[in-house]
C-alpha positions as CSV (number, residue, x, y, z in Angstrom):
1,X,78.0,38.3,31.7
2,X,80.3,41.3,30.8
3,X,77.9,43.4,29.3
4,X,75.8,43.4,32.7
5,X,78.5,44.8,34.5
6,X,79.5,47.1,31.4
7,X,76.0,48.2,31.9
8,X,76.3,48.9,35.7
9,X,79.5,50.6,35.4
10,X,78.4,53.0,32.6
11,X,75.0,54.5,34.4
12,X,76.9,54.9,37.6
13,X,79.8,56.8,35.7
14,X,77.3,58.9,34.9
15,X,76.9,60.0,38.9
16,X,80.1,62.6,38.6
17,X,78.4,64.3,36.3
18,X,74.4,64.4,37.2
19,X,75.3,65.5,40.4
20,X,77.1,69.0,39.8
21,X,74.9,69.0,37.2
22,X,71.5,69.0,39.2
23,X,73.0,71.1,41.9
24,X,73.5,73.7,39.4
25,X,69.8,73.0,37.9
26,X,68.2,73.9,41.6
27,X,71.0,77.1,41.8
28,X,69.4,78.4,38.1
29,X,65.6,77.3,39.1
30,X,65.1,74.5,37.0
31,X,62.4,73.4,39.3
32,X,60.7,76.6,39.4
33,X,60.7,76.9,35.5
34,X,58.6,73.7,35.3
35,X,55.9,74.6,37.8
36,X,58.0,73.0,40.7
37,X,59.3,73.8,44.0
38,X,62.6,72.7,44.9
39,X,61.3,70.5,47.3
40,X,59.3,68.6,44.9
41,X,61.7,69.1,42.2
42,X,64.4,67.3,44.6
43,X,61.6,64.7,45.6
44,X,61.2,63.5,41.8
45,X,65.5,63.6,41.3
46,X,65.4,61.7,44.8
47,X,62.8,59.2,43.0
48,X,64.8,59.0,39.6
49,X,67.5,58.1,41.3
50,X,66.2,55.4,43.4
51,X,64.4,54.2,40.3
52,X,68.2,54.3,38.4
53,X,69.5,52.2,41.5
54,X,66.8,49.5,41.2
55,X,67.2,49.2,37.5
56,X,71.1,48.4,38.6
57,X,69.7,46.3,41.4
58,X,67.8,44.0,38.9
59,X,70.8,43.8,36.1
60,X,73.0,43.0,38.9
61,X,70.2,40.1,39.6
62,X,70.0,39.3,35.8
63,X,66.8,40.5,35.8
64,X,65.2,41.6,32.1
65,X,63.3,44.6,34.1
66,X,66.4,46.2,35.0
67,X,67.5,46.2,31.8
68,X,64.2,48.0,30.9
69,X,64.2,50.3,33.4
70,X,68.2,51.0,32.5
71,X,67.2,51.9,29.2
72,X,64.5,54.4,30.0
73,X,66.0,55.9,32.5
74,X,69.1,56.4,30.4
75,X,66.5,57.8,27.7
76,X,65.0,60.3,29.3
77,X,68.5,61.7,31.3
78,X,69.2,62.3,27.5
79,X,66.0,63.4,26.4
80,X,65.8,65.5,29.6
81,X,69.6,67.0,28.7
82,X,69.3,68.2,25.4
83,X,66.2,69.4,25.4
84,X,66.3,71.3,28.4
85,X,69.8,72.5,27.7
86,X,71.3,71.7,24.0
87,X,70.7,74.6,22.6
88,X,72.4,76.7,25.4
89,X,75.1,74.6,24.9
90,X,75.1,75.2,21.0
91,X,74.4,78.9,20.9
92,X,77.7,78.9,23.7
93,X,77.6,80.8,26.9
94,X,75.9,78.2,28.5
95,X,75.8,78.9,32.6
96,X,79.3,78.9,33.9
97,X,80.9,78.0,30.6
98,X,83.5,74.6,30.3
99,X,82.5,72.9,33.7
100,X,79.0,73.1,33.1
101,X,79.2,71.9,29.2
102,X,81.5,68.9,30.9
103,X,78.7,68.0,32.7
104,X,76.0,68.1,30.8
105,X,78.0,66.4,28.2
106,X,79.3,63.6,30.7
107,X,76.0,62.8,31.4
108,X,74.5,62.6,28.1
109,X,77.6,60.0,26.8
110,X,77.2,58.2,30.4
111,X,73.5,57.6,29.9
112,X,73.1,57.3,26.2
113,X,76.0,54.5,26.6
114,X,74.3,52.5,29.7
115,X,71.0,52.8,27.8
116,X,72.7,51.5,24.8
117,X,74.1,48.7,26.8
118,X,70.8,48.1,28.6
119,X,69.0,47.7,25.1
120,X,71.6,44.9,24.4
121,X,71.5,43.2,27.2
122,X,67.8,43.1,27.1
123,X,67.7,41.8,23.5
124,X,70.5,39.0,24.9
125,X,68.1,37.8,27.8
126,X,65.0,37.4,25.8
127,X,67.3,34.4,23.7
């Protein structure tokens, strides 16, 4: 099934650009502004992103729940992203300007595309 692998590829493209990204998060205190230390702030990332690599683990396996997961997982790294830092990004000046943009931006089309893939592929295995 191409659109598993599609669906693989896409949320771990998304990997060059969530991990600049959250390094420069815990440099601006991210964590802190949400009530969090860094240490638990890189405890729940550490959990996200196991949770990511199991959703991959199960689509790999064919498994309907790793499309699920997929999907919300890519929800909520979008959610998360354009809340959190869309309208930096609109009103410009946002952190270190172009790189940081790039990588909020990667992420968002990385994500939004695996959870659109994950949607589909869900819908397919349910036939």
């Amino acid at each position: 099934m191409r659109l598993r692998r599609w669906t693989i590829a896409a949320s771990l493209a998304s990997l060059p650009f969530v991990l600049p990204h959250v390094v420069e998060d815990f440099a601006e205190g991210t964590a802190q502004r949400f009530g969090l230390s860094t240490a638990a702030g890189a405890f729940l990332l550490g959990g996200f992103l196991a949770l990511q690599s199991l959703g991959l683990i199960l689509v790999g396996l064919r498994r309907r729940e790793g499309f699920r997961i997929t999907l919300w997982v890519g929800v909520i790294w979008v959610v998360g992203a354009v809340t959190d830092h869309g309208p930096a990004i609109v009103g410009g000046g946002f952190r270190s300007g172009a790189p940081s943009v790039l990588w909020v931006l990667g992420l968002v089309a990385t994500q939004a595309t695996a959870a659109l893939l994950a949607w589909q592929g869900g819908r397919r295995l349910r036939k």
